[in-house]
C-alpha positions in Angstrom: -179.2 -332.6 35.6 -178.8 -336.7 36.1 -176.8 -336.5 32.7 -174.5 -333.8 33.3 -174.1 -335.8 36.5 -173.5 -338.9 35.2 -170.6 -337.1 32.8 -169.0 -335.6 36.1 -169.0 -339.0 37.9 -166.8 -340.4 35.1 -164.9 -337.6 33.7 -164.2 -336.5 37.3 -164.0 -339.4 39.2 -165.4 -340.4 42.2 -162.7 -339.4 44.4 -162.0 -335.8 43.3 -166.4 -335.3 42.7 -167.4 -334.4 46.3 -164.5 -331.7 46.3 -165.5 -330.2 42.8 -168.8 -330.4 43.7 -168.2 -328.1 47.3 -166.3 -325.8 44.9 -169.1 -325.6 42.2 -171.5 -324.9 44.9 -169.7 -322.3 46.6 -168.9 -320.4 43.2 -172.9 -320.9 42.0 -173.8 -318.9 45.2 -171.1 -316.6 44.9 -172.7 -315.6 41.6 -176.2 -315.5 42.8 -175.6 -313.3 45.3 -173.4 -310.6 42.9 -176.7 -311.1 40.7 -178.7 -310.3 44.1 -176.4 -307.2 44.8 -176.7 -305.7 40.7 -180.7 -305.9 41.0 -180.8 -304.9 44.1 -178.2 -301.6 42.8 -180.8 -300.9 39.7 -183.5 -300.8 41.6 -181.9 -298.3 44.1 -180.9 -296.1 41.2 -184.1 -296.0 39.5 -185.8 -295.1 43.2 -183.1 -292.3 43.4 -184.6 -291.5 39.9 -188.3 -291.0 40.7 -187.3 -289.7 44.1 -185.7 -286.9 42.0 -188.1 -286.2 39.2 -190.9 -286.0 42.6 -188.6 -283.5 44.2 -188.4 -281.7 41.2 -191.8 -281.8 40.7 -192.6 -280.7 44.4 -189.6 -277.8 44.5 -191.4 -276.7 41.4 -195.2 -276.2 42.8 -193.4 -274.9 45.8 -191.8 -272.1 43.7 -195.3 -271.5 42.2 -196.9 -271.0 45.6 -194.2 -268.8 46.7 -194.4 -266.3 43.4 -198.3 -266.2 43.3 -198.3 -265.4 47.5 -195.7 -262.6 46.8 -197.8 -261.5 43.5 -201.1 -261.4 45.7 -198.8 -259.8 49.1 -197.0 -256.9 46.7 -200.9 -256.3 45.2 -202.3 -256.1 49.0 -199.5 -253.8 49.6 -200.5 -251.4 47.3 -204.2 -251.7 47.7 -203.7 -250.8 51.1 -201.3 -247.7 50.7 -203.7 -245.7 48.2 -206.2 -246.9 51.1 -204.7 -245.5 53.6 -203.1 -242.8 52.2 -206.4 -241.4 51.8 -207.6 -241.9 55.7 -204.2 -240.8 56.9 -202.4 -237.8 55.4 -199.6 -237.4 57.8 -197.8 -239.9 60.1 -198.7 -240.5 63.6 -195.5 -239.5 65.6 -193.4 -242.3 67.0 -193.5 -242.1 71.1 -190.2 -240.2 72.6 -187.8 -242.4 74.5 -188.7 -242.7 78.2 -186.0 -243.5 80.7 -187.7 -246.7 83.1 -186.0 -244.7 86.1 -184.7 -248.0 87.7 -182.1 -247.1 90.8 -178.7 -248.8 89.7 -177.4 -249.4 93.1 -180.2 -251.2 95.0 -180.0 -254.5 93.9 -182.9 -256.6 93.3 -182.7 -260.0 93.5 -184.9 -261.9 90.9 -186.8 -263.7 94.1 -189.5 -262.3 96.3 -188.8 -262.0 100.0 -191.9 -263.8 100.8 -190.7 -266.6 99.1 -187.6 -266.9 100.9 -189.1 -266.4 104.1 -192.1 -269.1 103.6 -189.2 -271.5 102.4 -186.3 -270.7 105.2 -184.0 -269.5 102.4 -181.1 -267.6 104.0 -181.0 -263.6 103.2 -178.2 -262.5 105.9 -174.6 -263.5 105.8 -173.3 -264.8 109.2 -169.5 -264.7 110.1 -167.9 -268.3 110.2 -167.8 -267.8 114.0 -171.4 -267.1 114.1 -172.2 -270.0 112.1 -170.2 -272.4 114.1 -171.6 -270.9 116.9 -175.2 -271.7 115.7 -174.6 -275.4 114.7 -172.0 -276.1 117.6 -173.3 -278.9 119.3 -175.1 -278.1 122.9 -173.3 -279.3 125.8 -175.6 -281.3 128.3 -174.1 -281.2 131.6 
């Protein structure tokens, strides 16, 4: 390093040296750091890799899961109509529609009138000359 100095110094000169020198420098970090950002970039993609080859992997023993459950659902299935084929010959009838016989036009609010009245909640419309009747100021004479 001291040789290769020495060699700068006089090829150089020591006027123009400090100015190479800053320009060395800044292109030597310059090139570290594009190393830096390559390594870093391989290292990503080979991540990416194994993070694919597990997701495989796992999508895989998912799909395995999912086909033996169906296999051992479809097999329940059937066990369970010749069972009950044999307890139950005919099918239950399904319940006729009842009508819940609600009354259309009174209209029920979704809260109870005790809870109005325990909380002062207003149920009757007053006129505007009623209410400013009833918050009119009284008059002490």
């Amino acid at each position: 390093m001291a040789l290769i100095g020495a060699v700068a110094l006089i090829v150089i000169g020591p006027e123009k040296l400090p100015k190479v020198a800053r320009t060395v420098g800044t292109l030597l970090g310059k090139a570290q750091r594009y190393v830096a950002d390559v390594k870093a970039e391989v290292s990503r993609a080979m991540e990416m890799e194994e993070l694919k080859k597990m997701r495989d992997t796992v999508e895989g023993a998912a799909r395995d899961v999912e086909n033996s459950i169906q296999t051992q659902a479809s097999d329940f299935e059937k066990s369970w109509s010749d069972s009950t084929e044999s307890v139950l010959p005919f099918e239950p009838e399904a319940p006729s529609y009842k009508h819940p016989g609600k009354n259309w036009r009174l209209k029920q609010g979704a809260t109870p009138q005790w809870y109005k009245a325990r909380n002062g909640v207003r149920t009757k419309a007053l006129s505007g000359a009623a209410r400013v009747a009833r918050f009119r100021p009284r008059r002490t004479s």
